[in-house]
C-alpha positions, 0 to 999 in steps of 0.5 A: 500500500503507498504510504501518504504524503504527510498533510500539510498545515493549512494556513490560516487567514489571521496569519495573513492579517498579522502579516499585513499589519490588519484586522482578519475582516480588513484582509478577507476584504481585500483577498475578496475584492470589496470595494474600499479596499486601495489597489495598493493594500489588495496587491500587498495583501494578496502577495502577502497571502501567495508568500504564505501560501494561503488558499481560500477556500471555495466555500468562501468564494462562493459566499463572497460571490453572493455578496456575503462577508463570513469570516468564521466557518465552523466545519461539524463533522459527523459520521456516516450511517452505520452500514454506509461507505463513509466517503461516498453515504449521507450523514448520521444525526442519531438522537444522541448527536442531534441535541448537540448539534442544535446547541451548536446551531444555536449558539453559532447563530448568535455568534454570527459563525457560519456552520458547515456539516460535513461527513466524517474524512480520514481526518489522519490525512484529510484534514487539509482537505476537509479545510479547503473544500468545506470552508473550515477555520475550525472543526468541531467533532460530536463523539462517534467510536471511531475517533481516534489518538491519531485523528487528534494528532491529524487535527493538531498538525493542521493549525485549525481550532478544534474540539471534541464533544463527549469524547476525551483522552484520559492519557493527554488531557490537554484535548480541547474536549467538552463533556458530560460528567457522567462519572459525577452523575454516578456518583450522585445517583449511587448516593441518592439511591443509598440514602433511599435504602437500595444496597443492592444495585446493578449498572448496565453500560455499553461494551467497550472502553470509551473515554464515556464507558470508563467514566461511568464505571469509574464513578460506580467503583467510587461511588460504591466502595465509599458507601460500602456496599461494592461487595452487593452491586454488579457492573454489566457491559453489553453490546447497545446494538445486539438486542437479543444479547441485552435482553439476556443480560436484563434477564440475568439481572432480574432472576438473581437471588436475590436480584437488584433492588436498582438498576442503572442503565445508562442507555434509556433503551435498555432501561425500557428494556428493563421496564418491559422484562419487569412487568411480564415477572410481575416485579412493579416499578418503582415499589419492588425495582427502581430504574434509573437512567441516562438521556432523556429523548424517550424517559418522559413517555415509558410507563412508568416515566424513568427517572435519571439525569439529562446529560444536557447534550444541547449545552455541550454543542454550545459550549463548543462552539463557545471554546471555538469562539474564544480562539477567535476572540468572539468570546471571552477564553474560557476552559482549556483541555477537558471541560466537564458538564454536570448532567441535571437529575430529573426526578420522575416515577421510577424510583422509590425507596428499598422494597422492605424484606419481610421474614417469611410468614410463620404459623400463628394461632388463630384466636377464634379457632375452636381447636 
């Protein structure tokens, strides 16, 4: 296989603004020819920029044409539907990910920051690429599983801004990512669901070692050896797309002895699952098995509505955008490296205190027995 040539790093119109002594808006005019701008100062401007080797992109160049001044563009990459070549399919906007873009749509509209969504490249050497045809003065990666360390590298080499959402790297924290802190909300569920009376809980993620899946097994190993009660709760991973595989798994957990008296399920559609399981046994949520989960697109409408945190996906895709904003000076600097959200509890009608174990029933004299 021909190994490819290193991507070189783009050059961004701000270096050629601090060249010519001007303002970003001062250079893209004249690279764009608006009127106002002297002969002399377009001509410098422009040698300037061929010096450098500064190429604007055709994205741009379109929206000059139209009249149009933008100087900001903001590249969303996002993946390919699952089964779709990546370089010639759509792209996906699961539910997870819509939330995050909204945030992003919204606060890059208020921001006057042009959005680009386009498909996920091979960003180890597309990313230059992905700049020169898409118009990108930055990027802004909502979570799939196929980032990777070398993608992170790919998008340093470029010189463009960037940030990942609900993605990080335990071993460089210094990747400008915004998250969720679903460890914290492990920890806070634990504790809510303790001091209610459950000791013994179970937690059911996806399978896999995400930056996400260790957070939340992180803050369930936490939170269960602070209160004691590690040695009586279970952690489960199980594939979210193999249906047939979680519901054994739910299966599992519901006909132990004795079974859980709460099960955390991180994905709302496997904490449906466990609602469905419980009532063709018999067990009533929330009075015999308290659910609690993560998200919130389906939570308010199961029977009963589950409970649990709303990971407040919208306010990560803004908070994105505003960590891109700052490299711009749009906004003041805010947060380097991983920036967590706390997610929000909702309290709805999943949970309730520990069932209370009765001993079983002795025999007793009844006293209007003639015997």
């Amino acid at each position: 296989m021909t190994a490819r040539p290193p991507a070189r790093r783009r050059v961004r119109l701000k270096e050629v603004a601090k060249a010519a002594g001007l303002s970003e808006g001062q250079a893209s005019a004249a690279l764009s020819g608006y009127r106002g701008v002297s002969d002399a100062t377009r001509e410098r401007v422009r040698k300037i920029a061929a010096d450098l080797g500064y190429q604007p992109s055709e994205h741009a160049r379109s929206l000059s044409g139209r009249g149009r001044r933008t100087t900001h563009r903001l590249a969303v990459v996002l993946n390919a539907p699952t089964g779709v070549d990546r370089e010639t399919g759509g792209i996906a906007v699961t539910p997870f990910v819509s939330p995050m873009l909204e945030g992003i749509m919204l606060r890059a509209s208020e921001l006057d920051i042009d959005v680009r969504l386009v498909r996920w490249p091979d960003l180890a050497s597309g990313v230059i690429e992905l700049a020169a045809r898409d118009g990108a003065d930055a990027v802004v990666v909502p979570s799939f599983t196929g980032l990777s360390v070398d993608d992170v590298a790919a998008l340093r080499d470029s010189g463009l801004p960037f940030v990942l959402l609900n993605r990080h790297f335990v071993t460089d924290p210094t990747v400008p990512t915004v998250i969720a802190d679903v460890a914290g909300g492990i920890v806070e569920l634990v504790s809510r669901l303790t001091a209610a009376g459950h000791r013994r809980m179970a937690l059911l993620t996806e399978v896999g070692e995400s930056s996400v899946v260790a957070d939340y097994h992180r803050g369930w190993q936490e939170a269960t050896t602070g209160h004691g009660i590690a040695d009586s709760c279970v952690a489960t991973r199980v594939s979210h797309a193999d249906r047939a595989a979680r519901d054994a798994a739910i299966a599992d957990l519901l006909d132990r002895e004795p079974r859980p008296t709460a099960i955390v399920a991180v994905d709302e559609a496997a904490a449906h699952q466990i609602l469905a399981q419980a009532a063709a046994r018999g067990i009533t949520v929330p009075d015999q098995l308290s659910v609690v989960t993560f998200e919130s697109m389906i939570a308010p409408y199961t029977t009963p509505p589950l409970s649990g945190h709303d990971l407040r996906l919208s306010r990560i895709g803004a908070r994105g955008v505003e960590r891109i904003a700052a490299d711009w000076g749009l906004v003041p600097t805010g947060a380097e490296g991983t920036e967590t959200i706390p997610p929000r509890y909702v309290d709805r009608d999943s949970v309730a205190p520990a069932p209370t174990l009765h001993s079983p029933p002795t025999d007793t004299i009844d006293p209007n027995s003639k015997d």
